[in-house]
C-alpha angles and dihedrals in degrees: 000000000000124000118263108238111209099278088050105053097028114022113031095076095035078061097045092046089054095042097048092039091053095039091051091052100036094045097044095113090054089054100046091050096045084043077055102046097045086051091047089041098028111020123221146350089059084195131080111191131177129175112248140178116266132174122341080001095296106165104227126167116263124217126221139154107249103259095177132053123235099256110162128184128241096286098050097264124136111263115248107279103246081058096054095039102098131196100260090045089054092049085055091053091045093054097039088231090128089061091067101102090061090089100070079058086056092051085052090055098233082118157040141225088231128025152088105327098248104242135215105291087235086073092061095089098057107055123111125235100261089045097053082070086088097078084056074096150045105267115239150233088235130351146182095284085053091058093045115052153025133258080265090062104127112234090253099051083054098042085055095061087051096056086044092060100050098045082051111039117160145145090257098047096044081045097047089047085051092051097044096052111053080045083057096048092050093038082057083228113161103252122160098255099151093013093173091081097061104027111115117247103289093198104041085056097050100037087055080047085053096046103044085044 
């Protein structure tokens, strides 16, 4: 375990805690007309939550705006995702709006403004060692592997820049991920901000690793 440096151990959550609380406020009218529009557009219920893995592995409950309707197939099944993501859904993602009511997440404490995108729970088993260093920390709403890729990014390459971050934790680099991506959201530029959606499937890899080792 490496050793917190002041931001780290102080600050950082201090940080979190003022951020969350002032987006939350300031961007409350935001909030109240996307809640509107995915009930108009997607009916009820506005949330999407999932359990996912927090710090030291903690499950916690994550907060989204729905981004999908409920379509289902002749025999009641949902409907593949692709099938139920509609185009105002996919304008939310690409615009990381629907990522919004994370931040009451943050303000609980179950998050971070920067840090490893906390992934689905099924994927615990399957990390390696090394990579199980992410959860040291609080996941994040972005993080160092979101700045620095593209939905091709390769789960390793991602789970590096992961380890990176929280071996190297500080108030610039926290700042410079911020920065860049805002920049990248209004850029348009294809960053990983909700990777999950787009991360390929981390156990079917590694169980076909397993089998043919």
């Amino acid at each position: 375990m490496k050793k917190k440096g002041i931001y780290e151990k102080y600050l950082k959550r201090a940080l979190d805690i003022l951020l969350s609380l002032a987006g939350i406020i300031l961007l409350s009218p935001v909030l109240l007309i996307i809640a509107l529009m995915v009930r108009i557009k997607l009916g009820s219920p506005v949330l999407f939550s999932q359990e996912r893995p927090g710090k030291d592995e903690k499950i916690f409950r994550m907060y989204k705006f729905r981004t999908m309707t409920d379509r289902t197939d002749e025999q009641g099944e949902l409907l593949p995702d692709e099938q139920r993501l509609t185009r105002f859904g996919k304008r939310l993602r690409a615009t990381s709006l629907d990522e919004l009511p994370e931040l009451w997440n943050i303000l609980k404490g179950d998050m971070s403004v920067i840090g490893p995108r906390p992934l689905l729970v099924r994927y615990l088993p399957y990390y390696h060692t090394h990579e199980r260093r992410r959860s040291e920390v609080r996941p994040g709403i972005t993080g160092l592997a979101q700045v620095n890729g593209r939905n091709s990014s390769t789960w390793e390459e991602r789970f590096a820049h992961d380890i990176k971050y929280v071996e190297h934790i500080s108030f610039q680099g926290d700042l410079k991920i911020f920065i860049a991506t805002i920049f990248a959201i209004i850029s348009k530029k294809d960053i990983l901000v909700g990777s999950e959606h787009v991360i390929q499937d981390l156990d079917i890899e590694r169980c076909k690793d397993e089998k043919e080792n």
